[in-house]
N, C-alpha and C positions, 0 to 999 in steps of 0.2 A: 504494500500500500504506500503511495507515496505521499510527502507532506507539500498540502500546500501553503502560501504564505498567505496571513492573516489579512483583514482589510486594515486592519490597525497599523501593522508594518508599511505595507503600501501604503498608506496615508501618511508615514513617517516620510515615505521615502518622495513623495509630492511635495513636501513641506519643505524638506531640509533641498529639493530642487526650486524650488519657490524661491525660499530664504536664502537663500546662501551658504549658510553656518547652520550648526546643531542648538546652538543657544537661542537661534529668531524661533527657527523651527519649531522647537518646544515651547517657546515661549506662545508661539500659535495654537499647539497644539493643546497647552493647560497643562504641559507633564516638566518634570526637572529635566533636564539634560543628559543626565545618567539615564533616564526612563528611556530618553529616546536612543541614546546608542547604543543601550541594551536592545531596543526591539529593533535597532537597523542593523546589530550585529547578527540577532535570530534570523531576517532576512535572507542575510548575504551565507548563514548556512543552509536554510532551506537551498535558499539557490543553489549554493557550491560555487559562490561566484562573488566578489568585491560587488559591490553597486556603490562605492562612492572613494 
């Protein structure tokens, strides 16, 4: 079975392409900073693949 990635991740990952940086991003998103590059780290292992 394979994992797919969350809408929450994707949403991270709009954000911090939006914003620029991981501090605007989160700062949009209403999460700390660590929140968010914890769920863009989960991402980039779903994928098996850097997304930033």
């Amino acid at each position: 079975m394979s994992v797919l990635p969350t809408l929450r991740q994707l949403q991270y990952l709009k954000l911090l392409a939006e914003h620029g940086s991981f501090s605007r991003a989160a700062e949009a998103a209403h999460v700390s900073q660590p929140a968010l590059s914890s769920g863009v780290q989960e991402l980039e292992r779903v994928l098996g693949a850097a997304v930033v």
